[in-house]
C-alpha positions, 0 to 999 in steps of 0.5 A: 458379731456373726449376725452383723457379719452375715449382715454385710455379707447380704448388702454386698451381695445386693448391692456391690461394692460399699463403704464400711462407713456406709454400712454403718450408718445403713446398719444403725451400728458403730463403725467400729463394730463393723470394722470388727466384724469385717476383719473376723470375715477376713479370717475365713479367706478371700471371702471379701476384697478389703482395701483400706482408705481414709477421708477427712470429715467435720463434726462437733466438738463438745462445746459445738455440740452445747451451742447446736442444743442451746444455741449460740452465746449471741444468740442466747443474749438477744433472745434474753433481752427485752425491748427495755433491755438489760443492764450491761453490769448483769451480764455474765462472762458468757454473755459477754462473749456474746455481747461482742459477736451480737455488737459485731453483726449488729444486732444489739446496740450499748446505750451508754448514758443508761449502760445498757444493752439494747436489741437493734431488731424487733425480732431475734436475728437467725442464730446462724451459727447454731444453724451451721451447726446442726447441719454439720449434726446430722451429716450436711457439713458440705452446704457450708463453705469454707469460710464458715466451716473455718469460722467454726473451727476457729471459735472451737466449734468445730473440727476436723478428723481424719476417717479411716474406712474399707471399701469392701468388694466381693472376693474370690470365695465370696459367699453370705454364709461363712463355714470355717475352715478345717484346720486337721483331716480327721479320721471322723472325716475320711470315713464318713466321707465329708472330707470332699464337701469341707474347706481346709484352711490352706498351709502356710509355707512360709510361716517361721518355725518357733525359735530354737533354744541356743547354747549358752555360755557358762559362768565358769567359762566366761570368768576364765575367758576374761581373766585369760584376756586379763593375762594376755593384755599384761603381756604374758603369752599361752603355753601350748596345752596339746597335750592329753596329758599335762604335768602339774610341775608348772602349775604349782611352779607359778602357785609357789607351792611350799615342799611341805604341802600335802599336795 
């Protein structure tokens, strides 16, 4: 990861400001990869200028992918058949989907009366299909116009994603070599003196201290409180108890204290 930061750092310094696709491509890594290796960048400072932008791009889905090695289902059909032919009940349910596409460009005919598939040209037609797919593979799915890139997209072929990617441009503090920043001044520091050549991370004033531990209230505190409320929605009313010292007589009044108890 510090290699391929060191890396970016030397591109931009070269060659100015660039795109984190860009760079993926240039630097035959994931892209990633390199968003991870500009966001640990970002962590030593204003080293770069980062902003955030997304694009819309095209690429192959896995069936997309089959064709542009194999070759379009239309494709396939014509390439197998000879000049005699072959019996339209010896074709599979992919040939099928290509029997359909080939009779619709006109590239094969049905003979009825023999029930048989026939090539109309001498020679396969271009299977453009998998030739649009192959430019879209390796990266030219603007030479295609809507209209095939549609076609495409609606045989699932093809499709659309949504590309989030950095422009990246030289910061404040840009440097190709990254040092990290000193979080303490230690004593070490000040008597050899490093400390005037080091960078320190600065402070962060307007980090939140850590939560504080609060009060809680106790179980015995919260049953009386529910049962006083009891009390009080039945219609009984307090008794003023500001007084330090409080007789029992009303307390064993409302419990109906027997005489003989040996309280």
């Amino acid at each position: 990861m510090a290699d391929l930061a060191e890396h970016i750092l030397q591109h931009v310094a070269e060659h100015g400001a660039c795109d984190s696709l860009q760079l993926g491509r240039i630097l035959n890594v994931d892209h990633q990869k390199v968003v991870g290796a500009i966001k640990s960048i970002q962590a030593f400072g204003d080293v770069l200028r980062v902003e955030q932008q997304s694009g819309e791009h095209w690429e192959l889905t896995a069936e997309g992918t089959e064709v542009c090695s194999q070759g379009s289902p239309e494709g396939r059909l014509v390439r197998r058949l000879g000049p005699d032919g072959l019996p339209r009940a010896s074709l599979g349910k992919g040939d099928q989907l290509g029997l359909s596409k080939a009779l619709a460009l006109n590239w094969v005919k049905l003979d009825k009366e023999r029930g048989t598939v026939l090539p109309i040209h001498p020679e396969p037609p271009l299977d453009t299909v998998q030739a649009s797919l192959c430019q879209v593979r390796d990266g030219h799915a603007h030479l295609l116009d809507e209209g095939q890139r549609q076609d495409l997209k609606r045989r699932k072929l093809l499709r659309q994603v949504v590309v989030k990617s950095y422009r990246l441009e030289q910061g404040e503090h840009f440097a190709t070599q990254l040092s990290k920043p000193e979080t303490d001044l230690t004593a070490e520091l000040l008597a050899n003196g490093a400390w005037r050549q080091r960078p320190f991370k600065a402070y962060n004033f307007a980090a939140l201290g850590q939560p504080t531990d609060g009060g809680h209230l106790h179980p015995l505190l919260q049953v009386r409180s529910e049962v006083r409320q009891i009390f009080l929605e039945m219609g009984f009313t307090e008794m003023s108890t500001s007084r330090y010292v409080e007789s029992a007589f009303w307390n064993f009044d409302a419990l109906f204290q027997p005489q003989q108890h040996p309280a």
